[in-house]
DOFIDREN-714184 format. One line per 8 residues: number of its first residue (from 1); for each residue z, y, x of C-alpha. Coordinates in Angstrom, 3 decimals. Example, Ala and Ser with C-alpha at 12.3 -4.5 7.8 and 13.67 -1.06 7.14 Angstrom:
DOFIDREN-714184
1) 7.800,-4.500,12.300 | 7.140,-1.060,13.670
END
This chain:
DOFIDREN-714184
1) 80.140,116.571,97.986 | 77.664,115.482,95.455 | 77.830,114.171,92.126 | 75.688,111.054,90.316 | 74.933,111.932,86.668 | 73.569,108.546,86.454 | 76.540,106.534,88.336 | 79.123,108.450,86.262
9) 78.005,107.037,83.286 | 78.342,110.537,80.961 | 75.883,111.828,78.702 | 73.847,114.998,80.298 | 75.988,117.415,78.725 | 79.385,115.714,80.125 | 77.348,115.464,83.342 | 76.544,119.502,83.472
17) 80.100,120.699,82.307 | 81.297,118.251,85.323 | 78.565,119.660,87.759 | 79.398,123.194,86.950 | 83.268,122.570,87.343 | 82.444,121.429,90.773 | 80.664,124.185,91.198 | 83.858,125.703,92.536
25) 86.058,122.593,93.810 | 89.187,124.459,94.676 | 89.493,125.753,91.516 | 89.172,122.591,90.049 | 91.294,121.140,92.539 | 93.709,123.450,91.510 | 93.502,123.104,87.925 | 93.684,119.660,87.951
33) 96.742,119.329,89.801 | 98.267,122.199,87.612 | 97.570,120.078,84.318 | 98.590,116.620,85.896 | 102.035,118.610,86.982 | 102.558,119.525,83.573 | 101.841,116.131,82.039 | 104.177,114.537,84.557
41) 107.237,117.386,83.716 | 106.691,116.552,79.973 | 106.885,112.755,80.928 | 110.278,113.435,82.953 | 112.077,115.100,80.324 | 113.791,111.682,80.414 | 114.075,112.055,83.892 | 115.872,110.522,86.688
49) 118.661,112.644,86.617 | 121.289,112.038,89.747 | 120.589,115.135,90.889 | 122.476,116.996,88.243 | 125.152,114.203,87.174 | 127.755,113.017,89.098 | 129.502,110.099,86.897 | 126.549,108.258,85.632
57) 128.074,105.020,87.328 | 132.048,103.991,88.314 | 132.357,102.335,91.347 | 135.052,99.383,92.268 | 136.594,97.000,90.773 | 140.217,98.067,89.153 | 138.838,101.723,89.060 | 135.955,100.691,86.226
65) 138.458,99.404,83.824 | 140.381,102.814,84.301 | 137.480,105.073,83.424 | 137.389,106.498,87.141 | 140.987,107.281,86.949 | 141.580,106.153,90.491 | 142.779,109.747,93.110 | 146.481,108.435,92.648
73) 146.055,104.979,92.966 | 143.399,103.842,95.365 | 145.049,101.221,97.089 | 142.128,98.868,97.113 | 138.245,98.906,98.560 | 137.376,101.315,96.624 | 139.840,104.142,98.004 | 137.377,105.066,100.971
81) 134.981,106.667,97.897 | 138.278,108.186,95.583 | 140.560,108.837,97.849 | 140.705,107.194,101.850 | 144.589,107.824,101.679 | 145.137,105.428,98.963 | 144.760,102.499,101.614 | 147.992,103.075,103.411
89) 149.776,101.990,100.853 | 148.584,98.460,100.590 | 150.476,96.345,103.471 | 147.277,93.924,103.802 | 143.753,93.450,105.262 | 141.319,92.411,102.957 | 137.535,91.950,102.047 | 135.782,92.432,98.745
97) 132.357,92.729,96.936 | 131.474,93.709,93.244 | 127.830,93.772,91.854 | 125.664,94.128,88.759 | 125.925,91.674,86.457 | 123.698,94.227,84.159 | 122.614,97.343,83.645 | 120.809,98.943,80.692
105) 119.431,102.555,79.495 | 118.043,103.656,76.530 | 116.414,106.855,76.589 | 114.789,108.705,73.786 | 112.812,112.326,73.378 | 110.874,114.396,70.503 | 108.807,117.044,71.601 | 108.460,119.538,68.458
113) 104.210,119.803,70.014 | 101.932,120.653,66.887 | 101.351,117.056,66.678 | 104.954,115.935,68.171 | 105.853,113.650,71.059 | 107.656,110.904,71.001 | 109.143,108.369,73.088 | 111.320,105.709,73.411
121) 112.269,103.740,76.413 | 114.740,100.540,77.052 | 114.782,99.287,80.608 | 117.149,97.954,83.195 | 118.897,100.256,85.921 | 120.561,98.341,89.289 | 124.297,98.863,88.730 | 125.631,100.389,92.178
129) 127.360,97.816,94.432 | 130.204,97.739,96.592 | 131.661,96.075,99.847 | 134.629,96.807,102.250 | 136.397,95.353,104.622 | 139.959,96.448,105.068 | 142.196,96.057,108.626 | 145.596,96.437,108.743
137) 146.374,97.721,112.230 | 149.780,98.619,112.088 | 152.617,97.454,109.461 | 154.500,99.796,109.679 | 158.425,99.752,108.780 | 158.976,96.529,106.766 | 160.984,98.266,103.825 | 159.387,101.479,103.513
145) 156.357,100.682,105.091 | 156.394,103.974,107.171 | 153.987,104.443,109.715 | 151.220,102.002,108.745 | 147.935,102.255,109.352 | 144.569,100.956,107.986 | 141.526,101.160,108.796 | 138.030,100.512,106.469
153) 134.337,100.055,106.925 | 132.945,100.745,103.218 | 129.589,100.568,101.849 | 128.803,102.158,98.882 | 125.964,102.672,96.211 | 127.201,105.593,94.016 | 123.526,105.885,92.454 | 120.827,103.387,92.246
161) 117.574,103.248,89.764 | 114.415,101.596,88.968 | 112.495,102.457,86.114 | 109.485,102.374,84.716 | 107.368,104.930,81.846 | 104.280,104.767,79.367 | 103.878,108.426,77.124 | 100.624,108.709,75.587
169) 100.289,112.015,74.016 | 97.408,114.627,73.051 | 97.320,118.500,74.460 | 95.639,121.265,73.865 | 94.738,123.118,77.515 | 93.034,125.989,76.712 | 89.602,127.352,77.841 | 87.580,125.558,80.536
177) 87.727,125.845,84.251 | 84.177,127.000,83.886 | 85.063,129.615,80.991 | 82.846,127.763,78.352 | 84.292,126.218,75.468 | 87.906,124.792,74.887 | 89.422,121.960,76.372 | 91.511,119.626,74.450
185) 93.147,116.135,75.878 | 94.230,112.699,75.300 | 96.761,111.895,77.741 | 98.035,108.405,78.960 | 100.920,108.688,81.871 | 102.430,106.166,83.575 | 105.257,107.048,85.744 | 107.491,104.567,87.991
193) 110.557,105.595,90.323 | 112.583,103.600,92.738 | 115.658,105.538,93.478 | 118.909,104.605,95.771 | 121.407,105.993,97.808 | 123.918,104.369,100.243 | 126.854,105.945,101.527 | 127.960,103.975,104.592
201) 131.306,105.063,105.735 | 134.306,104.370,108.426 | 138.099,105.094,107.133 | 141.562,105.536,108.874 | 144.633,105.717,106.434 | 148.459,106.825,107.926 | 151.290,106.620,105.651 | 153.188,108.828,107.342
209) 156.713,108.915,105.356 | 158.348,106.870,102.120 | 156.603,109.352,100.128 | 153.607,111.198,101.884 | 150.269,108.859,102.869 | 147.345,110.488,104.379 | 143.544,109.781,104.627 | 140.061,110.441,105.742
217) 136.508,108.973,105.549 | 133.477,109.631,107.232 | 130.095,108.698,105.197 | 126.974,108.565,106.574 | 124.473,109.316,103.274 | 120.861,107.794,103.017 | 118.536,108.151,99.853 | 115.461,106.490,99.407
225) 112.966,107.314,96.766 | 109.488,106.098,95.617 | 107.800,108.594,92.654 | 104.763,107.495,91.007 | 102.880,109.280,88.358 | 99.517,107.800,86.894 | 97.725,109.773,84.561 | 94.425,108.763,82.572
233) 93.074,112.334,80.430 | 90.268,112.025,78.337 | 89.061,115.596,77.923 | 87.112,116.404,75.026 | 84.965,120.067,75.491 | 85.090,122.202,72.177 | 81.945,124.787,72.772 | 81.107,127.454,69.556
241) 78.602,124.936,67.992 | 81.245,122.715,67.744 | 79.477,119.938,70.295 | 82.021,117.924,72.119 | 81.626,116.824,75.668 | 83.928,113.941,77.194 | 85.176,113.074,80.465 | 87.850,110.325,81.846
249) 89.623,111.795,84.630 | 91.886,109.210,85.964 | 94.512,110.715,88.582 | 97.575,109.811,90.913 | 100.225,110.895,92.858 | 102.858,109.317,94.819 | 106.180,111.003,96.529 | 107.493,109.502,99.025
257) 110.984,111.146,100.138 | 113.971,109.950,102.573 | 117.107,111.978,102.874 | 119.706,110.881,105.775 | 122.692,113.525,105.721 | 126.695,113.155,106.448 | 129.751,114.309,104.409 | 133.417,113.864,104.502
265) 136.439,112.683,101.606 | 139.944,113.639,103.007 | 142.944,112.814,101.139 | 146.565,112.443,100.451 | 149.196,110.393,98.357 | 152.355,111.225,97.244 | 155.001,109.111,95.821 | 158.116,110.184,93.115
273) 160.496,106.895,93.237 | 158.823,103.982,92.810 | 156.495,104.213,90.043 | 155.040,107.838,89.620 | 151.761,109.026,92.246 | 150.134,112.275,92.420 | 146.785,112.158,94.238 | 144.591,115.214,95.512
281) 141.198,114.684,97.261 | 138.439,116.990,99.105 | 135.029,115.676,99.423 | 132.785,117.832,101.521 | 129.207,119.007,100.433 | 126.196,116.835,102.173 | 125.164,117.808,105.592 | 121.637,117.457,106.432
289) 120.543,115.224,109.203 | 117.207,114.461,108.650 | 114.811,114.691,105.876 | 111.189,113.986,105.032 | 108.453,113.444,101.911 | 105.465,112.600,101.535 | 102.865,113.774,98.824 | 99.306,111.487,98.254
297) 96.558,111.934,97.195 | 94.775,112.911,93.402 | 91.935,110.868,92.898 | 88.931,112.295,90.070 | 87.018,108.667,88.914 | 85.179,106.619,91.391 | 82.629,108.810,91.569 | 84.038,112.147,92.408
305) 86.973,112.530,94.621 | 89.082,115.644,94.368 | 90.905,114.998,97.663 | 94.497,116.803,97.207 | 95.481,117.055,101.054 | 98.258,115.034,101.695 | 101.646,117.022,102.110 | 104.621,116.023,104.446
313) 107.691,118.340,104.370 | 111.205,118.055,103.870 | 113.290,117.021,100.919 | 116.462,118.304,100.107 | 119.156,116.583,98.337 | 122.421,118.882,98.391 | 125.576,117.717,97.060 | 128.426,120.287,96.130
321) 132.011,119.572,97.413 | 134.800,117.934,94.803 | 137.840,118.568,94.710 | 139.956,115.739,93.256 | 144.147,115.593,91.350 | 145.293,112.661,89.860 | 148.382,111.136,88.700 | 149.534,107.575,87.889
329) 152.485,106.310,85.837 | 152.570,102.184,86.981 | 155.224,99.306,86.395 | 153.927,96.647,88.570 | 152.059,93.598,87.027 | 153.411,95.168,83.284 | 151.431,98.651,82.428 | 150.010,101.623,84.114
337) 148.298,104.851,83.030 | 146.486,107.215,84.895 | 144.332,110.831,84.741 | 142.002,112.886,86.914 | 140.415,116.232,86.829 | 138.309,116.898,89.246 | 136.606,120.237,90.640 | 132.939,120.103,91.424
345) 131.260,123.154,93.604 | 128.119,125.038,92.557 | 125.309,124.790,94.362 | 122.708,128.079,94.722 | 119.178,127.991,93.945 | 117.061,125.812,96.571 | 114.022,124.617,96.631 | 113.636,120.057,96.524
353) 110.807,120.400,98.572 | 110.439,122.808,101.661 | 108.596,122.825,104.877 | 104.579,121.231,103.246 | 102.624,123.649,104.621 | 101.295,124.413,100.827 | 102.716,127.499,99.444 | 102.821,126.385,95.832
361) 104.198,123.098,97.073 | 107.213,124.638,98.683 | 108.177,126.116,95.067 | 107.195,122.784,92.594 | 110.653,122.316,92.258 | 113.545,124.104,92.261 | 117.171,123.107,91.747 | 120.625,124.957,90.828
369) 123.913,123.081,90.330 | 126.792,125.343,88.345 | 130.494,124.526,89.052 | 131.844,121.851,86.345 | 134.994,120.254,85.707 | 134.917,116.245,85.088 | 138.276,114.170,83.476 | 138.811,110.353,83.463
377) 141.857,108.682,81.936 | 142.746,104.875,82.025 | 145.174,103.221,81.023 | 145.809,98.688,81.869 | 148.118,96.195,80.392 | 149.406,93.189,81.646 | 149.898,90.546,78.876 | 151.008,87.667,81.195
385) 151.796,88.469,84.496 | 148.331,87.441,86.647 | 146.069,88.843,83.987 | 145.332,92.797,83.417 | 143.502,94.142,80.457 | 141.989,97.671,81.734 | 140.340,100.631,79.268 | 139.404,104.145,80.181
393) 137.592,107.500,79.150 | 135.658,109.463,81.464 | 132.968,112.835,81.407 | 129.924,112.825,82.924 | 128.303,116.767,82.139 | 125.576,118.050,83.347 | 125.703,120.592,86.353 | 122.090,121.357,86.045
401) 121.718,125.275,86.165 | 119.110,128.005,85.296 | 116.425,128.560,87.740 | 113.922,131.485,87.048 | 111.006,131.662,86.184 | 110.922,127.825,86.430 | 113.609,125.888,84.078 | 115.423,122.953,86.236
409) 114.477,120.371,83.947 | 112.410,118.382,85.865 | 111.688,114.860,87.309 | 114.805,114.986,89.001 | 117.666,116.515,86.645 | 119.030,116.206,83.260 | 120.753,118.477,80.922 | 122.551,115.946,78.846
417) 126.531,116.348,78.671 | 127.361,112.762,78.091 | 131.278,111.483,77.416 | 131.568,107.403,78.321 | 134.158,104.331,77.377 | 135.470,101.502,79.966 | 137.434,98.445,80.101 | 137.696,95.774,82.092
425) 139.639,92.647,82.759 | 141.191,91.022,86.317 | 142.769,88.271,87.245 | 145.295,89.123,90.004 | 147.190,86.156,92.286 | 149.292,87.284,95.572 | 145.453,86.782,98.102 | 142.695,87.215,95.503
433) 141.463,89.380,92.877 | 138.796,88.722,90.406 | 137.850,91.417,87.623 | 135.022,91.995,85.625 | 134.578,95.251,84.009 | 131.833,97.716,81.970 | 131.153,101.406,80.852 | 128.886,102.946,78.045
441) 128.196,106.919,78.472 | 126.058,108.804,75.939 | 125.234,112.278,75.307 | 122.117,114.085,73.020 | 120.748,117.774,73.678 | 118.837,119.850,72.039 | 116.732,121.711,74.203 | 112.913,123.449,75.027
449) 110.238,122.231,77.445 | 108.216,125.203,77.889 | 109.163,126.709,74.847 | 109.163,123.976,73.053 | 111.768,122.581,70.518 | 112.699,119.342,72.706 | 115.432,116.601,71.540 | 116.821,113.914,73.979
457) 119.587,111.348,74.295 | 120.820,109.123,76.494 | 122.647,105.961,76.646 | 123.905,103.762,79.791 | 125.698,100.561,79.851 | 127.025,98.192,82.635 | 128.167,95.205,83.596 | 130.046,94.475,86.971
465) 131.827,91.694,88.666 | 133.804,92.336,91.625 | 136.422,90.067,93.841 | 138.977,90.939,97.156 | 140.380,88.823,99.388 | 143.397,89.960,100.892 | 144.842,88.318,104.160
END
C-alpha cells in the first residue's frame, strides 16, 4: 500500500504523521477500530435496548387497554402470546389484525466528559403488529362448553425498531499511534438500526372441564437486524512545540445479523363460578436454530484504505423463560379488573457475537440478563353496554446485568427501569370488535460510561388500532 501526499490534500506535516502511522498498518488498523468502537458505545448509550427489556411494547387489542394484564383472561388473538389456554374458552372462530397507528421515543443523555455530551433524540419506532386466525374445531358441551377445542395460527411482532442518530462530540485519545505528540478529536457519528422480530406460531387450546382449560403454542422466532455506524474524526496532533497536525478520517461499519430460533408458551385457566379466573403461564427460553452476522468493512479516506477483514460468525439472541400468574375479577359487558406478576429467568454471561474467526471480535460484546419480576394491572368499564373504556399500569425494568471487565451497556441493552400507563377504548357487537388503545413508559438512570458520570431517560408512546371478526 502506498500513500499520495499530494492526492490527500494535507499539509507535509499531516502527510508524515499519516506516512509514519502506516508505517505499521496493523497497528493502525487496530487502533482505529478500537477508537471508532468507543465512539460508537458512547453513541449507543441510548441504545436499542430489546435485549435487556421485555415490556417495551403490549401486544393485542383488549390486552393494551389493561396494561398487559391479560394470563387470566386471554380469550381473544392475543392468547397464543399470554397465555394459548385462554382460547378454549371463547366458543367461536375468528380473525383479527391490530397495527401502528404511531409510535414515538424520546431519548435523552449527558455525558459528565470535561467538556460534556449531550444529546437529544425524537424519532418514530414501528409499533409491533398482530394477526391470528382462530378455528373452532370442536364445541364442545353446549352449556358448559366442556371439551372444546381451538386451534390458532398467530403472528406476532413483540419488538420492532427503526431509528436513526447524529452525536457530534470532541475527545481527547491520548498519545499517538506513532508515540509522538497527543491526539485530540472532533467526532461526528451517525448511527442507523433496523431492528424486528417475528414470532410465528401454531396453537391448540382444550378446555377440558367447567373449570380447568389447557393450552400450548409453538413459536417459531426470527430477528432481523441492520447496524450502521458512520463516523467522521478530525484528529488534531498536539506535538511539544505546540504545532498541530490535522487529518479527516472518515470510517464505517455495518452489522448485519439474523437470528432464527424456536420456543414454547404452555398454559392453563382456571375458573371460580362465573366471574373470577386465575391464570399461570410457562414460556420457554429461545432455542437456537440458526444464526449468522456479518461485519464490513472500515474505510480510512479515499486515499488510504484500512481494509478491516470482513467477519461472519454467529449472533446470539437468548431469551430467559417467564413464568406467568394472573387473576381476573369480570362482570360481563359491565366491569372487570385484572393483575399479573410475572417471573423472568436469568440468563449467564454470553458472548452476542461468537464463531468470527477474530479473537477480539468474539468478545466485543458481552451480555448478562439477572432474574426480574414484572407487574401489570388493568382495570375496563363498560358505560353502555357495546362500548368499553380500558386503563392499565404495567413495569418494564431492566434485566441488564454486570459483565466484567466489560459493562453491558452497549448498542444492544439498556439499564433504564421504566414504569408505563395504558388505556384504551373498544367497541364490542356479538361478530366484531373494534378498539383502539395506547401506552406511555418512562424511566431516567443515573449511570457511568467508562467511568464517567452518565444521565439518560427514556420515553415511549403508542398508538394502536386493532379489529376481530368472530364467526
Amino acid at each position: 500500500m502506498t500513500f499520495n501526499r499530494k492526492a490527500s490534500g494535507l499539509g507535509p506535516r499531516a502527510s508524515g504523521f499519516l506516512a509514519r502511522s502506516l508505517g505499521d498498518l496493523r497497528e493502525l488498523r487496530r487502533w482505529l477500530a478500537g477508537a471508532l468502537l468507543v465512539l460508537s458505545m458512547m453513541a449507543a448509550t441510548r441504545a436499542w435496548g430489546q435485549d435487556s427489556h421485555y415490556q417495551s411494547y403490549l401486544v393485542g387489542e383488549r390486552a393494551v387497554g389493561l396494561g398487559g394484564a391479560y394470563t387470566a383472561i386471554a380469550d381473544d388473538s392475543s392468547g397464543a402470546y399470554y397465555n394459548p389456554a385462554g382460547l378454549a374458552e371463547s366458543g367461536y372462530s375468528s380473525v383479527s389484525l391490530s397495527a401502528a397507528l404511531y409510535g414515538f421515543v424520546l431519548t435523552s443523555d449527558r455525558l459528565a466528559l470535561a467538556s460534556p455530551v449531550e444529546s437529544s433524540e425524537s424519532a418514530f419506532i414501528t409499533y409491533p403488529t398482530t394477526a391470528a386466525w382462530i378455528q373452532l374445531l370442536r364445541k364442545g358441551d353446549k352449556q358448559t362448553g366442556v371439551g372444546r377445542m381451538q386451534a390458532a395460527l398467530s403472528l406476532v411482532t413483540p419488538q420492532s425498531s427503526v431509528r436513526r442518530q447524529r452525536l457530534a462530540y470532541a475527545s481527547d485519545l491520548g498519545p499517538a499511534p506513532n508515540g509522538t505528540g497527543n491526539l485530540l478529536s472532533d467526532n461526528l457519528v451517525v448511527q442507523s438500526a433496523e431492528d424486528d422480530t417475528l414470532w410465528i406460531g401454531v396453537s391448540f387450546a382444550w378446555k377440558v372441564a367447567r373449570w380447568l382449560s389447557l393450552g400450548a403454542t409453538l413459536y417459531t422466532t426470527v430477528r432481523t437486524g441492520v447496524y450502521q455506524f458512520y463516523t467522521v474524526q478530525l484528529l488534531r496532533l498536539v506535538e511539544a512545540a505546540g504545532e498541530t497536525d490535522r487529518l479527516i478520517l472518515p470510517s464505517r461499519t455495518d452489522a448485519r445479523l439474523r437470528h432464527i430460533g424456536m420456543l414454547g408458551v404452555f398454559g392453563a385457566v382456571v375458573r371460580v363460578g362465573e366471574r373470577l379466573r386465575f391464570g399461570a403461564a410457562f414460556r420457554t427460553p429461545n432455542a437456537r436454530i440458526s444464526s449468522t452476522v456479518k461485519i464490513g468493512t472500515l474505510q480510512v479516506n479515499d486515499q488510504v484504505q484500512v481494509q478491516g477483514d470482513d467477519a461472519e460468525g454467529k449472533f446470539q439472541d437468548r431469551q430467559p423463560f417467564k413464568v406467568s400468574l394472573g387473576a381476573a375479577y369480570l362482570v360481563k359487558r359491565r366491569w372487570g379488573v385484572s393483575a399479573d406478576v410475572a417471573v423472568y429467568g436469568p440468563v449467564g454471561e454470553y458472548q452476542m457475537l461468537t464463531d468470527t474467526g477474530d479473537a477480539e471480535l468474539d468478545v466485543l460484546l458481552p451480555m448478562k440478563k439477572k432474574a426480574i419480576v414484572q407487574v401489570n394491572v388493568g382495570a375496563e368499564l363498560y358505560p353502555l353496554r357495546a362500548l368499553a373504556l380500558r386503563a392499565g399500569f404495567f413495569t418494564n425494568l431492566s434485566a441488564l446485568g454486570t459483565c466484567q471487565p466489560v459493562a453491558c451497556n452497549g448498542i444492544f441493552a439498556d439499564d433504564i427501569d421504566q414504569v408505563g400507563v395504558s388505556g384504551g377504548i373498544s367497541y364490542e357487537v356479538d361478530r366484531a370488535t373494534i378498539s383502539l388503545g395506547w401506552s406511555l413508559s418512562f424511566g431516567g438512570a443515573d449511570t457511568t460510561f467508562e467511568g464517567t458520570a452518565l444521565e439518560k431517560s427514556r420515553a415511549y408512546l403508542f398508538v394502536m388500532l386493532g379489529g376481530s371478526f368472530r364467526y
